[in-house]
PLY file of the C-alpha trace (Angstrom):
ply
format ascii 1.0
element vertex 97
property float x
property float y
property float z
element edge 96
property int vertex1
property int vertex2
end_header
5.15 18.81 2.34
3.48 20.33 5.38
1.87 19.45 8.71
3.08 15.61 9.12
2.90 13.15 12.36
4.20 9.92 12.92
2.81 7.83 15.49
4.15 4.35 16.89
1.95 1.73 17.49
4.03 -1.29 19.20
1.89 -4.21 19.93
0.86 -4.41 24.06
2.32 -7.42 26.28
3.17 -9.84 24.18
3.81 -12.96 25.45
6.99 -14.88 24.49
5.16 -17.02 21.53
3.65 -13.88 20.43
7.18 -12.43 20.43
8.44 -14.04 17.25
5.49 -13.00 15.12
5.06 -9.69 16.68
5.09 -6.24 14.32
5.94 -2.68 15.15
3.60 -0.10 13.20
3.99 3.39 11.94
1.25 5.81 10.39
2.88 8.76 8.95
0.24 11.44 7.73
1.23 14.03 5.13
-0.53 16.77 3.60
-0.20 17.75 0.10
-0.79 20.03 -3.27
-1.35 16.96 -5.00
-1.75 13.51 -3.01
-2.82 11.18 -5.40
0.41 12.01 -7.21
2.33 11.68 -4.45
0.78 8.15 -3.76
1.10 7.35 -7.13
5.13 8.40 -7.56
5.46 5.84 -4.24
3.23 3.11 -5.25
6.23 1.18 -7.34
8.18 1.20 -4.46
5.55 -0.55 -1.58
5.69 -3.54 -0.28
3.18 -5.94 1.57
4.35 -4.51 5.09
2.81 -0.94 3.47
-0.67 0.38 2.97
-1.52 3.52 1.72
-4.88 5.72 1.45
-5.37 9.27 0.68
-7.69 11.36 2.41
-8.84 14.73 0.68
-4.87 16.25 0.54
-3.61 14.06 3.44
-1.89 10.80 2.25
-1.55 8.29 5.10
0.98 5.96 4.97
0.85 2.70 7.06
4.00 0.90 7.77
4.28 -2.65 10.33
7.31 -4.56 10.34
8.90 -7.42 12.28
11.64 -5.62 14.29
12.23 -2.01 14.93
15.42 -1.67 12.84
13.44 -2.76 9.62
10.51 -0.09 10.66
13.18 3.04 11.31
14.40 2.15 7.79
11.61 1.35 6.07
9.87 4.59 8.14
13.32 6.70 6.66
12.96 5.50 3.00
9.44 6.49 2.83
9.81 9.98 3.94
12.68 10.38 1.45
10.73 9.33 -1.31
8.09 11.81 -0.03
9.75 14.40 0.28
11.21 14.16 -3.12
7.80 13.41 -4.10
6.44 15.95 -2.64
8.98 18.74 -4.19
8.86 17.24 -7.58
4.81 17.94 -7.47
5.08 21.19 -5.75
8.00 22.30 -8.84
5.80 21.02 -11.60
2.82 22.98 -10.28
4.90 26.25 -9.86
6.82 26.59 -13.04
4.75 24.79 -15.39
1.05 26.49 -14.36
0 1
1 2
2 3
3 4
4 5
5 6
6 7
7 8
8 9
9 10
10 11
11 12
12 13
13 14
14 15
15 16
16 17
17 18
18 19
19 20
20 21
21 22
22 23
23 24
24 25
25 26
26 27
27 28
28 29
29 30
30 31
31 32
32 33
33 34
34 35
35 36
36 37
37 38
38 39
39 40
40 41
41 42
42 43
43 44
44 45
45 46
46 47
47 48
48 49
49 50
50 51
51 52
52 53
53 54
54 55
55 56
56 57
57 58
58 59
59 60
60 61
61 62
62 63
63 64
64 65
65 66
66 67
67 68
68 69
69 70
70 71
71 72
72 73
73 74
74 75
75 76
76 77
77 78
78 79
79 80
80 81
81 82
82 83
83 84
84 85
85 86
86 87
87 88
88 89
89 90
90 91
91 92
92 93
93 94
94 95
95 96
């Protein structure tokens, strides 16, 4: 897995009604040998608060959740599963080609 970002995008001045409802979102963007693979090998474990699309060999991964606790774990479980992912894709392509 090369070249990947994540940028925060918290919601601005929320007033205290807006508060309750309010989301913190993530885009992580990865580049890889083989991103619909990738996408594919996460897909089983999204869930609504996740959106995925893949663009050429960049898969970009969009994460909002309520609080920032549940986005900093959420954000942590899908780069795990990435990374593995990613290595399982880059092993297959190595020793099996």
């Amino acid at each position: 897995m090369t070249d990947d970002s994540t940028d925060t995008e918290p919601n601005a001045h929320p007033t205290s009604a807006a508060r309750e409802c309010e989301s913190r979102t993530a885009r992580l963007r990865t580049t890889h040998a083989d991103a619909e693979t990738v996408a594919a090998a996460l897909r089983p474990d999204n869930t609504d608060s996740m959106a995925m699309r893949i663009e050429g060999d960049t898969l970009v991964t969009r994460i909002s959740r309520g609080t920032t606790g549940g986005l900093q774990s959420t954000v942590d479980d899908t780069v795990v599963n990435l990374t593995v992912a990613d290595a399982i894709v880059e092993t297959t392509q190595t020793h099996i080609l």
